[in-house]
PDB file of N, CA, C and O in Angstrom:
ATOM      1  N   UNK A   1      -1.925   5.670   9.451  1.00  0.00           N
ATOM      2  CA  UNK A   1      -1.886   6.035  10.843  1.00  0.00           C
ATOM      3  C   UNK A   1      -0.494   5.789  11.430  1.00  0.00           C
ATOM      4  O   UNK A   1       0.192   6.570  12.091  1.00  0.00           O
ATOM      5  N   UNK A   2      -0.235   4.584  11.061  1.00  0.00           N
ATOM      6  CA  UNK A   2       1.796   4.705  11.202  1.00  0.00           C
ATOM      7  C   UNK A   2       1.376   4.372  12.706  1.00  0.00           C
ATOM      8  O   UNK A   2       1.616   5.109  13.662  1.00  0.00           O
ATOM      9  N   UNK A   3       0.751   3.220  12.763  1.00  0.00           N
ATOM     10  CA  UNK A   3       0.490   2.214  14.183  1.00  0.00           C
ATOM     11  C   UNK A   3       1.798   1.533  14.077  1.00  0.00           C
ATOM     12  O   UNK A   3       2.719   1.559  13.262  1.00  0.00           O
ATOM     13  N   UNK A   4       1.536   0.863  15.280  1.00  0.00           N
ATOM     14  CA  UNK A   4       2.496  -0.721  15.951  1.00  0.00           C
ATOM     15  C   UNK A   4       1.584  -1.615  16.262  1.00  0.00           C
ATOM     16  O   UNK A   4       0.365  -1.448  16.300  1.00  0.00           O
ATOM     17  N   UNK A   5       2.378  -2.866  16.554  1.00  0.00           N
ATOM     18  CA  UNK A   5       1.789  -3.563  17.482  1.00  0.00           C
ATOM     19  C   UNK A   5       1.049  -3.430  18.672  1.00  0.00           C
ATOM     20  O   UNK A   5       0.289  -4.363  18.933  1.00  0.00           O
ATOM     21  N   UNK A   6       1.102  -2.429  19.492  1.00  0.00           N
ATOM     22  CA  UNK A   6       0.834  -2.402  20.819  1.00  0.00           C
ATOM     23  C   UNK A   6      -0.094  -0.805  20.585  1.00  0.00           C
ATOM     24  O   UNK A   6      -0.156   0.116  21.399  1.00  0.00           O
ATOM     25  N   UNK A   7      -0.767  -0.879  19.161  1.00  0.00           N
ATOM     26  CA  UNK A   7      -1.325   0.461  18.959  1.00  0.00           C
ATOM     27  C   UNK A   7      -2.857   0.067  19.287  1.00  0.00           C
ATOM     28  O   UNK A   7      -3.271  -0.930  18.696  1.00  0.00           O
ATOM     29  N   UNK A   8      -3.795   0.765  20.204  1.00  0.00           N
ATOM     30  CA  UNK A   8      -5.047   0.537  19.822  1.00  0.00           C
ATOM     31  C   UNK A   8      -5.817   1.294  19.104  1.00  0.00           C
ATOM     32  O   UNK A   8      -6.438   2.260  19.548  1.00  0.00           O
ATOM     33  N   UNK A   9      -5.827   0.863  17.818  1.00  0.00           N
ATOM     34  CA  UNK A   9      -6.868   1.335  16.576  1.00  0.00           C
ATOM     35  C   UNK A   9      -7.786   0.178  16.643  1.00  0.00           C
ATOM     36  O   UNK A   9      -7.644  -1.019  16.892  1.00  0.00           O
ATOM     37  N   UNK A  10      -8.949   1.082  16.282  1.00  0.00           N
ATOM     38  CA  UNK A  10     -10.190   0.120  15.927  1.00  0.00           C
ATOM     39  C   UNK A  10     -10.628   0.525  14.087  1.00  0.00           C
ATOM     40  O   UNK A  10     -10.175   1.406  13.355  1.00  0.00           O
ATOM     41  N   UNK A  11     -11.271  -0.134  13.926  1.00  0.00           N
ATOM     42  CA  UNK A  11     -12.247   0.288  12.497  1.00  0.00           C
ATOM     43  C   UNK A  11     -13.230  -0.537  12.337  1.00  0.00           C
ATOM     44  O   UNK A  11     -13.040  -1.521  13.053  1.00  0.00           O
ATOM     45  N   UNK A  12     -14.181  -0.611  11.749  1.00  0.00           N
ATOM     46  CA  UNK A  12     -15.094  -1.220  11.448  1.00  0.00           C
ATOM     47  C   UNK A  12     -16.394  -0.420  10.201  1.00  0.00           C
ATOM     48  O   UNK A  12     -17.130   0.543  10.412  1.00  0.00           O
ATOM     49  N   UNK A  13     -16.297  -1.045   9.275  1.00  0.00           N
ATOM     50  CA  UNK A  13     -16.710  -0.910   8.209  1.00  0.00           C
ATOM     51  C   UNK A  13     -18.113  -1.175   7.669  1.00  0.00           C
ATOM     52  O   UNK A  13     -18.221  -2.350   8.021  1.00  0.00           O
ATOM     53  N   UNK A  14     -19.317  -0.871   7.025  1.00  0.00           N
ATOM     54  CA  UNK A  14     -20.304  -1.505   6.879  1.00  0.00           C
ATOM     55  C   UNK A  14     -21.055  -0.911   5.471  1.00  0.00           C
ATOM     56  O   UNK A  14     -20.778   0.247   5.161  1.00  0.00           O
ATOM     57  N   UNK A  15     -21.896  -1.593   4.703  1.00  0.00           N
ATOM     58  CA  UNK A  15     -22.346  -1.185   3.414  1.00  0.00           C
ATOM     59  C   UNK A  15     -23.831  -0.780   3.875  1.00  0.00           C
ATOM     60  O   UNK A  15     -24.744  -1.435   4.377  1.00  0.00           O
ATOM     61  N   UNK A  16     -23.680   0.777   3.443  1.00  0.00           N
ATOM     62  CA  UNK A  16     -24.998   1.126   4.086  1.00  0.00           C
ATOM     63  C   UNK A  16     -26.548   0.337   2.892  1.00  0.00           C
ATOM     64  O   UNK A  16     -26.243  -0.623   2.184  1.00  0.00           O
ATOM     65  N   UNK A  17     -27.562   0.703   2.856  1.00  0.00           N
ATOM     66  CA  UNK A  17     -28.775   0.302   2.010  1.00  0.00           C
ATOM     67  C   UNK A  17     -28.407   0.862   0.576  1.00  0.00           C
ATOM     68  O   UNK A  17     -28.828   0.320  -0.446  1.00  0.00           O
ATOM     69  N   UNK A  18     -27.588   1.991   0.566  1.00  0.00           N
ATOM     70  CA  UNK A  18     -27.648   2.759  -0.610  1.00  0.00           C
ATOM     71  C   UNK A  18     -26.254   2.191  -1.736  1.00  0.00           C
ATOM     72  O   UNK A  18     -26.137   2.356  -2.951  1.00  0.00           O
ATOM     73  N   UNK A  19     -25.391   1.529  -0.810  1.00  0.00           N
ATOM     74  CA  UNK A  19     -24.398   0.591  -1.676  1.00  0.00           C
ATOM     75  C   UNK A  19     -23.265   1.501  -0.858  1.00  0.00           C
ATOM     76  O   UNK A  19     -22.272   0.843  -0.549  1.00  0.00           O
ATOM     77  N   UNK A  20     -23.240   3.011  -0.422  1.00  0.00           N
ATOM     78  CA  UNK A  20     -22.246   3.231   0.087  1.00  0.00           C
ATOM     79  C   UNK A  20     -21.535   3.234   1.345  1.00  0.00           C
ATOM     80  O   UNK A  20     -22.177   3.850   2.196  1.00  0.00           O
ATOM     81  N   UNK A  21     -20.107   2.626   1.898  1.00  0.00           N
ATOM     82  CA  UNK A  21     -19.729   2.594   2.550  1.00  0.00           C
ATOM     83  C   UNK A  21     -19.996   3.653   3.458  1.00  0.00           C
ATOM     84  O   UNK A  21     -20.411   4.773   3.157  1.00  0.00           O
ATOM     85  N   UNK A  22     -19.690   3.156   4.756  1.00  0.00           N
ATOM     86  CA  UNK A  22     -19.591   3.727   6.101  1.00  0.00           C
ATOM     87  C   UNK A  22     -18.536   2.972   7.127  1.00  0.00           C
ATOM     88  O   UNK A  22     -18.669   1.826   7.555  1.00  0.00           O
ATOM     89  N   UNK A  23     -17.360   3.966   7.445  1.00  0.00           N
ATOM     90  CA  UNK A  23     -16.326   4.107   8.312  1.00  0.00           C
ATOM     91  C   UNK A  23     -16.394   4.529   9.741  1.00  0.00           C
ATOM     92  O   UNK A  23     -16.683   5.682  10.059  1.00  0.00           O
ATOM     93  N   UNK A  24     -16.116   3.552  10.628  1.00  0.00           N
ATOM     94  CA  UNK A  24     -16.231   3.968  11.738  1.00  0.00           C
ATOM     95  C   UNK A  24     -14.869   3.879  12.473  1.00  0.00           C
ATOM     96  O   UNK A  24     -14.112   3.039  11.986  1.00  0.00           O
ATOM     97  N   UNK A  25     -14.458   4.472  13.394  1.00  0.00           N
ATOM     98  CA  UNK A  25     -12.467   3.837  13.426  1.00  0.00           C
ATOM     99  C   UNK A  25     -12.437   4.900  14.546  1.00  0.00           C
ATOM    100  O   UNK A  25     -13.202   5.854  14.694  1.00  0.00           O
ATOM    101  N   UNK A  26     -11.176   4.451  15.451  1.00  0.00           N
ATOM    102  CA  UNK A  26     -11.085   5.295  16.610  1.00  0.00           C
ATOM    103  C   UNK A  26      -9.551   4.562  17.293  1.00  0.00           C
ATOM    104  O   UNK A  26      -9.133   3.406  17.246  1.00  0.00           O
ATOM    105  N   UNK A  27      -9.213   5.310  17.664  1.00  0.00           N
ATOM    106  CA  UNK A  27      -7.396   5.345  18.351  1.00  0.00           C
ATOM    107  C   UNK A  27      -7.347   5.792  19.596  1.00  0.00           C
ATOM    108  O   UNK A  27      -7.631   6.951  19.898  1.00  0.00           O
ATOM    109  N   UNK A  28      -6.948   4.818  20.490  1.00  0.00           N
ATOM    110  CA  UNK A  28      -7.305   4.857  22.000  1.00  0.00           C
ATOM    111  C   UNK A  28      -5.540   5.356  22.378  1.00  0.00           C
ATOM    112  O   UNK A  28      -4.488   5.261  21.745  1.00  0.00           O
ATOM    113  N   UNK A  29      -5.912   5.908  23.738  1.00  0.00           N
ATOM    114  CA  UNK A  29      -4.387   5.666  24.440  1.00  0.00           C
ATOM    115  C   UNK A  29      -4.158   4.569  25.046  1.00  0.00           C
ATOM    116  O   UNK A  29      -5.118   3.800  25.021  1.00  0.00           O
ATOM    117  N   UNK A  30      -2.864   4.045  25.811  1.00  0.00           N
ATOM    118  CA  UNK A  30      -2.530   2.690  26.243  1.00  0.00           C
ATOM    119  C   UNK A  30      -3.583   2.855  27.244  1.00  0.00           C
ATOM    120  O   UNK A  30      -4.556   2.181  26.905  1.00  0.00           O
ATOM    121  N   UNK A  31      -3.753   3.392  28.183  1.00  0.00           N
ATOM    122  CA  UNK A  31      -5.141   3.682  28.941  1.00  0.00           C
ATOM    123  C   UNK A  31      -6.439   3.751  29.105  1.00  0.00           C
ATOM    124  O   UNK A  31      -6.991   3.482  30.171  1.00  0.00           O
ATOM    125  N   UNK A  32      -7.082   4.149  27.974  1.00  0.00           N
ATOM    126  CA  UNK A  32      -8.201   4.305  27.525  1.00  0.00           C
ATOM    127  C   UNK A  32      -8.599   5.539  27.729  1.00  0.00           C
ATOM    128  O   UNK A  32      -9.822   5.675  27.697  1.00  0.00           O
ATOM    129  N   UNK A  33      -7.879   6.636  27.961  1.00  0.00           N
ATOM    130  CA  UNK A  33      -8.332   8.113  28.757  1.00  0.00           C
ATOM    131  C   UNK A  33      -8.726   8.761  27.440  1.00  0.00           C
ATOM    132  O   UNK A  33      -9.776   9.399  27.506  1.00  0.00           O
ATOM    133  N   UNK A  34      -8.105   8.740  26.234  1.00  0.00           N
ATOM    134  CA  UNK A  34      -7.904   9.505  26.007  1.00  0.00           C
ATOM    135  C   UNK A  34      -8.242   8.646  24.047  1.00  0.00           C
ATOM    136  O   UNK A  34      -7.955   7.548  23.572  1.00  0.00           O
ATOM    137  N   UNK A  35      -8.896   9.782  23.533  1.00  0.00           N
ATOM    138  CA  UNK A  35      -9.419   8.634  22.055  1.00  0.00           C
ATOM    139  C   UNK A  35      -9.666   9.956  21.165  1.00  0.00           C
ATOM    140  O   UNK A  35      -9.944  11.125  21.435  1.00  0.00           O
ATOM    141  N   UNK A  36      -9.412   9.153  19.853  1.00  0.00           N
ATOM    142  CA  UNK A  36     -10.203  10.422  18.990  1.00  0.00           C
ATOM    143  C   UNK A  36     -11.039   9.127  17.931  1.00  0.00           C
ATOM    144  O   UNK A  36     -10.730   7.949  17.750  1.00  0.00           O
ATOM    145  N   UNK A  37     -11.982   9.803  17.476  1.00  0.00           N
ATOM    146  CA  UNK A  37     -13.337   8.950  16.980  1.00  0.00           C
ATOM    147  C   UNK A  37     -13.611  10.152  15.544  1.00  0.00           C
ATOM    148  O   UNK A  37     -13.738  11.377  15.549  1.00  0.00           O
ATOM    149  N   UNK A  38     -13.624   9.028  14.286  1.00  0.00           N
ATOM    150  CA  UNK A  38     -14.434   9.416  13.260  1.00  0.00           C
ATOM    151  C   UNK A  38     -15.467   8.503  12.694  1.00  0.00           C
ATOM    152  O   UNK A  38     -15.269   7.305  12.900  1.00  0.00           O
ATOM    153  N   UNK A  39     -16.361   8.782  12.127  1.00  0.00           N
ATOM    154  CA  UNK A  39     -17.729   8.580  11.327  1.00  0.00           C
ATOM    155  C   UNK A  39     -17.929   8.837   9.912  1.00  0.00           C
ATOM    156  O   UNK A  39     -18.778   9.654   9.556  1.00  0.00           O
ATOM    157  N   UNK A  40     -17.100   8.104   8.949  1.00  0.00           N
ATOM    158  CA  UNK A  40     -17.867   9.061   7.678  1.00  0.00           C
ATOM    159  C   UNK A  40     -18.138   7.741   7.071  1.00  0.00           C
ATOM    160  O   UNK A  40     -18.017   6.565   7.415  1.00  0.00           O
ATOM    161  N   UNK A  41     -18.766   8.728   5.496  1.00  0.00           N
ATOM    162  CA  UNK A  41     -19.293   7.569   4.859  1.00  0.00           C
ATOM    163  C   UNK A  41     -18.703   8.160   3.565  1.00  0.00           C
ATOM    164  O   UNK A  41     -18.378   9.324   3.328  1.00  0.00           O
ATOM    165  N   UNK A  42     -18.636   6.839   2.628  1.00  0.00           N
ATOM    166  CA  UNK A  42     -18.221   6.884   1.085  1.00  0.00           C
ATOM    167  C   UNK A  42     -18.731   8.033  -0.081  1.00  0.00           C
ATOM    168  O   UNK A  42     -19.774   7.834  -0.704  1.00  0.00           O
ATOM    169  N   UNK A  43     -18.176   8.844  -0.236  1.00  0.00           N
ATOM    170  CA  UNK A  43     -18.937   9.890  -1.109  1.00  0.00           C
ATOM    171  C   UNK A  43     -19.435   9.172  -2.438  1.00  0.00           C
ATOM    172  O   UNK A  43     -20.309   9.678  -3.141  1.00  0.00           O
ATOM    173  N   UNK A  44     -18.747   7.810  -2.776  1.00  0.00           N
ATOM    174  CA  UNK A  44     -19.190   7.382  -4.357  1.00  0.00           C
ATOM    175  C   UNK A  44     -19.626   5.601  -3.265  1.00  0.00           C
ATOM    176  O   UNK A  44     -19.523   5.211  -2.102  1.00  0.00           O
ATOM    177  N   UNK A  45     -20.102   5.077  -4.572  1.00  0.00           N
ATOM    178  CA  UNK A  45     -20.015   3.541  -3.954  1.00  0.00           C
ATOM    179  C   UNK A  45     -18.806   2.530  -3.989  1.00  0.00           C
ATOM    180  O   UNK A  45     -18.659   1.533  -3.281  1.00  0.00           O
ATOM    181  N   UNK A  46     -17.809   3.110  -5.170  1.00  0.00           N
ATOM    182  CA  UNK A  46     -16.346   2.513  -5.182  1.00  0.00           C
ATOM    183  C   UNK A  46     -15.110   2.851  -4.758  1.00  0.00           C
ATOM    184  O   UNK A  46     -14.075   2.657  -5.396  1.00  0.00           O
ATOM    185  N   UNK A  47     -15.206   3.397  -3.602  1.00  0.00           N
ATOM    186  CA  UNK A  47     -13.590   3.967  -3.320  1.00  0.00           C
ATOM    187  C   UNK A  47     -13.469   4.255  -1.673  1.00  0.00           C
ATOM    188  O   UNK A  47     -13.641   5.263  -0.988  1.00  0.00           O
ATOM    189  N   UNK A  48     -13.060   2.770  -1.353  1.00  0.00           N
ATOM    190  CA  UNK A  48     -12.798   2.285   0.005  1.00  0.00           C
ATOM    191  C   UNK A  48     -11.578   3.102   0.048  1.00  0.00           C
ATOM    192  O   UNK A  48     -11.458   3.839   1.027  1.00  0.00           O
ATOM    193  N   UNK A  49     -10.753   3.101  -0.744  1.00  0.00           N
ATOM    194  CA  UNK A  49      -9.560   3.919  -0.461  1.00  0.00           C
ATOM    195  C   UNK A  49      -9.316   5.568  -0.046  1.00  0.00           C
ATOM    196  O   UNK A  49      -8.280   5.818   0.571  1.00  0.00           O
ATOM    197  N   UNK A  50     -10.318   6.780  -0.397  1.00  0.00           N
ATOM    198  CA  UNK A  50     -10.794   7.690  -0.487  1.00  0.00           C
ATOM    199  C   UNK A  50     -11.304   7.743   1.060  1.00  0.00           C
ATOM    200  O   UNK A  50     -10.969   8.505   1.967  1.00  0.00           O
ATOM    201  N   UNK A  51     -12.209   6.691   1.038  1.00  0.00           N
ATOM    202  CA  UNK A  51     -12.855   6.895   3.054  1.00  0.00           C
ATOM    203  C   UNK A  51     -11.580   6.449   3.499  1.00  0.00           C
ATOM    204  O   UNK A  51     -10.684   7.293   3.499  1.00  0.00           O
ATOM    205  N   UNK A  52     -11.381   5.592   3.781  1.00  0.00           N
ATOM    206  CA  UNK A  52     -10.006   5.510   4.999  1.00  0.00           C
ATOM    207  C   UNK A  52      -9.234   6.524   4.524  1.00  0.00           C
ATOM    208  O   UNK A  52      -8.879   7.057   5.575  1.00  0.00           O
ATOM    209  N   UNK A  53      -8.789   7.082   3.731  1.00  0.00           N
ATOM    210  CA  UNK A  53      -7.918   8.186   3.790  1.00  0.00           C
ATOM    211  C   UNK A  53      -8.736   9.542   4.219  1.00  0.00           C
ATOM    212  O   UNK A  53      -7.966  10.413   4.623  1.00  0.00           O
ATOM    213  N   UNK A  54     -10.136   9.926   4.224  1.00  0.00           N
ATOM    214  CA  UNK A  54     -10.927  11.050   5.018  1.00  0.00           C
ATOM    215  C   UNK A  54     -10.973  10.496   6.115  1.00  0.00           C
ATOM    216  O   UNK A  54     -10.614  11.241   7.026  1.00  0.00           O
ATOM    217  N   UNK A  55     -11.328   9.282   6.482  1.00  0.00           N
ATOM    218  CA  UNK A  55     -11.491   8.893   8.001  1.00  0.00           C
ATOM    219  C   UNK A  55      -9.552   8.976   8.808  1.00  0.00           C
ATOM    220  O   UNK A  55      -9.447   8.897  10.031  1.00  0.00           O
ATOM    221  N   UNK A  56      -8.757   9.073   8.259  1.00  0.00           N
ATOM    222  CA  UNK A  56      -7.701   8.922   8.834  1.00  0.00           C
ATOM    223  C   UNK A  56      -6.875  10.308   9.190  1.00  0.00           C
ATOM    224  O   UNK A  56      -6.255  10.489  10.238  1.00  0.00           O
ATOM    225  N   UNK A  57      -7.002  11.296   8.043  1.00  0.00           N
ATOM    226  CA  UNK A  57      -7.307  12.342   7.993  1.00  0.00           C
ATOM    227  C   UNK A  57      -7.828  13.061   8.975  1.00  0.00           C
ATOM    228  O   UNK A  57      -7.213  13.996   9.487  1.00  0.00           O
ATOM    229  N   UNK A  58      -9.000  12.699   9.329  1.00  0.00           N
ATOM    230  CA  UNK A  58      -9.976  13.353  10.880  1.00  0.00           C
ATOM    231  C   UNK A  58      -9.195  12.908  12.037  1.00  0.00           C
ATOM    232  O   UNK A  58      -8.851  13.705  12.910  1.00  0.00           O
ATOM    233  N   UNK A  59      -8.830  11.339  12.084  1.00  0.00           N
ATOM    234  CA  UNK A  59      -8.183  11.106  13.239  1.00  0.00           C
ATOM    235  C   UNK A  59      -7.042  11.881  13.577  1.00  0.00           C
ATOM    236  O   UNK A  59      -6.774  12.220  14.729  1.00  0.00           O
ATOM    237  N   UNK A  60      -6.286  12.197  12.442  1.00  0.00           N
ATOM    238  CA  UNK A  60      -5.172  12.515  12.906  1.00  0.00           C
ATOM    239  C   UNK A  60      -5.566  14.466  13.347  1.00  0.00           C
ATOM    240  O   UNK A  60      -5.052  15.006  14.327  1.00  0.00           O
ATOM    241  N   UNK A  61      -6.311  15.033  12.605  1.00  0.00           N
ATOM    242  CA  UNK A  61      -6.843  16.140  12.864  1.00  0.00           C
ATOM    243  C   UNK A  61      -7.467  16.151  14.884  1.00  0.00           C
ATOM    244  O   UNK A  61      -7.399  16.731  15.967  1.00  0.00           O
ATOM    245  N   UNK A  62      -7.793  15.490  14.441  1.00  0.00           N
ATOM    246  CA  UNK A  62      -8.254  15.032  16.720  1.00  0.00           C
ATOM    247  C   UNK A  62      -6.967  14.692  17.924  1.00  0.00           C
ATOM    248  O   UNK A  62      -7.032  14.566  19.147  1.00  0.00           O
ATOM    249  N   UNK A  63      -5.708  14.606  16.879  1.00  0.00           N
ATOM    250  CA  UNK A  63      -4.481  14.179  17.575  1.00  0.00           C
ATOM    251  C   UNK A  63      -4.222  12.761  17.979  1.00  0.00           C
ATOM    252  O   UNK A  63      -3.783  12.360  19.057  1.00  0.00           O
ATOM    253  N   UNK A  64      -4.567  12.087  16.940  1.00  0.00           N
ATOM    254  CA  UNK A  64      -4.529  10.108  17.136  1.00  0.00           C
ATOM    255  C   UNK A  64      -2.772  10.319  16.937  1.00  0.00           C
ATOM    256  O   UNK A  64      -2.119   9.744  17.808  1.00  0.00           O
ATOM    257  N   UNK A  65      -2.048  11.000  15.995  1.00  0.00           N
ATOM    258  CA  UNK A  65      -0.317  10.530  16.019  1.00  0.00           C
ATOM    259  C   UNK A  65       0.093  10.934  17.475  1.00  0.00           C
ATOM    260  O   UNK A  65       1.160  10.398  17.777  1.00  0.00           O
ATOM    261  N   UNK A  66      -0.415  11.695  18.442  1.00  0.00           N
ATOM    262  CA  UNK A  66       0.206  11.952  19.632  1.00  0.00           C
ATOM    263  C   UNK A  66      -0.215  10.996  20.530  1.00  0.00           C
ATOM    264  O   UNK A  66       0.486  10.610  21.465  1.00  0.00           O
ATOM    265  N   UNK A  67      -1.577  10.504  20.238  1.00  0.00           N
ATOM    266  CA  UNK A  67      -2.144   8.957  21.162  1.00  0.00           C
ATOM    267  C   UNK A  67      -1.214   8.062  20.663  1.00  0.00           C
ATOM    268  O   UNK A  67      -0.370   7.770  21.510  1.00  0.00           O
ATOM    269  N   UNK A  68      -1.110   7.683  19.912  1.00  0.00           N
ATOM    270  CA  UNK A  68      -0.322   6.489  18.789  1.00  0.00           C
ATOM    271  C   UNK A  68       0.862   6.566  19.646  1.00  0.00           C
ATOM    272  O   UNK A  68       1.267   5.571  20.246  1.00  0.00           O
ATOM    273  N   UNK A  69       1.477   7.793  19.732  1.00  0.00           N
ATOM    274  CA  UNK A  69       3.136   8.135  19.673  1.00  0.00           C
ATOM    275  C   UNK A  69       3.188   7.941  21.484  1.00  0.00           C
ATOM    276  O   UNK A  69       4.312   7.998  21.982  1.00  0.00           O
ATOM    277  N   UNK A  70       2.340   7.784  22.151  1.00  0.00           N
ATOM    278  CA  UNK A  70       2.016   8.244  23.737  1.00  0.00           C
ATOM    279  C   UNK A  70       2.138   9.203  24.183  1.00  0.00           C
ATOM    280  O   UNK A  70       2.191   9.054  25.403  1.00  0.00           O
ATOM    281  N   UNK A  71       2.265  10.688  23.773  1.00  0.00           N
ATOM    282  CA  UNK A  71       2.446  11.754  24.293  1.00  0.00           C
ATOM    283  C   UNK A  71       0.919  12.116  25.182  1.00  0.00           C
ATOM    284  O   UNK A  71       1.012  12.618  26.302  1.00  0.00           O
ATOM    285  N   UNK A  72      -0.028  11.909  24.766  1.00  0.00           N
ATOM    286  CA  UNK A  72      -1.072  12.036  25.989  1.00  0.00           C
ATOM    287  C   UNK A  72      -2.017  10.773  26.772  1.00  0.00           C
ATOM    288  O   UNK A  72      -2.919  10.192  26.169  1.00  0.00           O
ATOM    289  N   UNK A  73      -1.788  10.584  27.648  1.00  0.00           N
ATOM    290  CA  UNK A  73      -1.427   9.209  28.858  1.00  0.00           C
ATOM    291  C   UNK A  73      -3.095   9.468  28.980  1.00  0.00           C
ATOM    292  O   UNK A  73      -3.769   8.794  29.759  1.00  0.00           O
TER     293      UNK A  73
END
């Protein structure tokens, strides 16, 4: 995502019943006006790396580098 310090990203992670992960994560503006939000889950049960890279993927598809960067207030 190519955050800072003063970036608000969230994530939060959880092992569903079936063993596979589920990604939840969202990138606010300094404001709160303005967010983009993804939801996915692990296509296998081993590859945390694979979801955060689809979940990061979506964010940035919703325009999280222009929240990140402050271009929309």
């Amino acid at each position: 995502m190519r955050g800072h310090c003063n970036s608000p990203i969230a994530g939060y992670c959880t092992t569903e019943p079936d063993g596979r992960l589920g990604l939840r994560a969202m990138v606010f503006s300094r404001g709160g006006s303005k967010c983009a939000h993804a939801r996915l889950w692990s296509e296998t049960r081993n590859d945390p790396g694979a979801l955060g890279s689809r979940v990061a993927a979506e964010l940035l598809r919703q325009g999280a580098r222009d929240i990140i960067d402050g271009i929309l207030h």
